[in-house]
C-alpha positions in Angstrom: 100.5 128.6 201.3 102.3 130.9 203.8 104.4 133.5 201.9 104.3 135.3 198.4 107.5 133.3 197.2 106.6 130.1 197.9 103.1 130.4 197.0 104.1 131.6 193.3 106.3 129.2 193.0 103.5 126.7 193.5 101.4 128.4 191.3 103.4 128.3 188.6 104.1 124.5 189.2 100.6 123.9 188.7 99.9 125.7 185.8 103.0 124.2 184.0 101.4 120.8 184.8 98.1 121.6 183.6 99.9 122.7 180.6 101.3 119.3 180.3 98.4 117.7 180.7 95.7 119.6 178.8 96.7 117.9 175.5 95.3 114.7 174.9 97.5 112.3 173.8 95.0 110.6 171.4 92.0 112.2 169.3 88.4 111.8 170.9 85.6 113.6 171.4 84.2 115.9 174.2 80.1 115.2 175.4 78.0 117.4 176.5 75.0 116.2 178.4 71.8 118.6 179.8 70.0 116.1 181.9 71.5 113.2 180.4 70.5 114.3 177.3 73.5 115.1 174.5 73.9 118.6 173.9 77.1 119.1 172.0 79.8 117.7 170.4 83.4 119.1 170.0 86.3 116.8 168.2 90.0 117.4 169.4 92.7 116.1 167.5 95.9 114.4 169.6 97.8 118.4 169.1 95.0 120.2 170.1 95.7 122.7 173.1 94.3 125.6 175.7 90.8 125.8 176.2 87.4 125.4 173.8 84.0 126.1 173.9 81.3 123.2 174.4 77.6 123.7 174.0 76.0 126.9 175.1 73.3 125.5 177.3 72.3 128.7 178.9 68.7 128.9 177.1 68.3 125.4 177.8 68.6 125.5 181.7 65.3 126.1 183.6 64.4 126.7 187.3 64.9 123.6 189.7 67.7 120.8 189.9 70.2 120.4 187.0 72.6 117.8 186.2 75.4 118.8 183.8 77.8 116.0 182.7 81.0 115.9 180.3 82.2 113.0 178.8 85.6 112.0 176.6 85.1 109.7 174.3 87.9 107.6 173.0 90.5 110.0 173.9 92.8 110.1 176.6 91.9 111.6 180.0 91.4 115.3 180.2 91.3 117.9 182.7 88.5 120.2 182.2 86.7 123.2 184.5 83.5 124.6 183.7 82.2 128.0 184.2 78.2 128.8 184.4 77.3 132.7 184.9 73.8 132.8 186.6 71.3 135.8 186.7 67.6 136.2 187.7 66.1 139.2 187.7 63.9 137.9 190.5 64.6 135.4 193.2 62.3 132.1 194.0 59.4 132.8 196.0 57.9 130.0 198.3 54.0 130.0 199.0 55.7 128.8 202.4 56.7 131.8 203.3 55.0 133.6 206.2 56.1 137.4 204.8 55.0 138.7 202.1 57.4 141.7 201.1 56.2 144.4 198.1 57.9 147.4 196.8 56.9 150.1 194.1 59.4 152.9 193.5 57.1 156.2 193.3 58.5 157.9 190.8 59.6 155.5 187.3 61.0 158.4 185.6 63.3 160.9 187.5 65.4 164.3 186.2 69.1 164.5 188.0 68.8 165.5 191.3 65.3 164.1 191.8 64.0 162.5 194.8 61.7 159.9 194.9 60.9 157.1 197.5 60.4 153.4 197.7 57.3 152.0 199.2 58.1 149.0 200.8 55.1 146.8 202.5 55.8 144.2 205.0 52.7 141.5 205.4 53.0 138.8 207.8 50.7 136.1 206.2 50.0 134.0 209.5 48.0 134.8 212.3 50.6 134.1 214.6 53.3 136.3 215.8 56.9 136.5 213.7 60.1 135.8 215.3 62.6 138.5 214.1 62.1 139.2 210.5 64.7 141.0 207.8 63.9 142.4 204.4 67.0 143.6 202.1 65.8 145.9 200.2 67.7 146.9 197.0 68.6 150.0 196.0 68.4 150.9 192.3 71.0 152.6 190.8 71.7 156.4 190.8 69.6 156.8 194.2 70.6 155.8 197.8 69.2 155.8 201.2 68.3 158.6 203.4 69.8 158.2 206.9 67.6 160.6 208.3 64.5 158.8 207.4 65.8 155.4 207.9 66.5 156.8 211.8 63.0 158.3 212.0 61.3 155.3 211.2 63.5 153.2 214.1 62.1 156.2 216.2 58.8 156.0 215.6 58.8 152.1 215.7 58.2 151.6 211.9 61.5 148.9 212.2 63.7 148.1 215.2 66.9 148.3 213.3 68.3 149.1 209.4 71.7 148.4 208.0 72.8 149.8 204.9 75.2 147.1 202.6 76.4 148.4 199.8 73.5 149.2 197.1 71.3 147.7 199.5 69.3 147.9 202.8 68.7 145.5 205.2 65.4 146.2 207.4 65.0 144.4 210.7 61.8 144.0 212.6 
């Protein structure tokens, strides 16, 4: 797509097809599957339009490979998207890794206004040297970083180099 015209234009083409097509033309039944396993069950009827809800397999989905499959029985062919929000409140760790990275906020509760710090502790596991290492550190919400101390510690050789990104900084050794 090159231009605003054209490329609403197109748009609009597709989602009138789509609308065309997102009716079956017979009654079946949509599958769910978790790991080959059925989930859930939803009957359309040959009239039935726009978009529906299939199993909520969000409690079901645990750490590690997944394999979600849909499946229309007896009906007519479908098109069909799905949409999966994700959140961790912590990331995988690997017993791999050669850095170990902590961080404790010093003060849990804090007035407006208040400073506090983060403690953050860099721990090469190995005996050997590390080729360039980078922590991103986030930042929690209502505080940010101080440039100041951030430049200090590339002075006194605490990091070579920091970026700041967004709610987060990035710590480079």
């Amino acid at each position: 797509f090159r231009s605003t015209q054209p490329t609403l234009l197109a748009l609009k083409a597709i989602i009138a097809f789509d609308k065309c097509r997102a009716c079956p033309s017979q009654e079946g039944v949509v599958v769910t599957y978790l790991n080959d396993q059925e989930e859930g069950r939803v009957a359309l009827e040959a009239t039935t339009t726009g978009t529906f809800d299939v199993a909520d397999l969000g409690s079901k989905i645990s750490a590690g490979e997944t394999k979600i499959s849909v499946e229309m029985l007896k009906g007519s062919n479908l098109p069909y998207s799905i949409t999966l929000d994700f959140f961790a409140t912590c990331g995988d760790s690997s017993e791999e890794c050669q850095v170990r990275l902590l961080t404790k906020l010093n003060n849990t509760k804090l007035k407006e206004g208040q400073n506090t710090e983060i403690e953050v502790v860099i721990q090469n596991k190995s005996d050997d040297p590390l080729p360039m290492t980078m922590a991103v550190i986030g930042v929690p919400g209502g505080l940010e970083p101080r440039v100041e101390k951030l430049k200090e510690m590339v002075k006194g050789g605490q990091i070579d180099f920091y970026e700041i990104l967004g709610r987060s900084v990035a710590l480079y050794w």
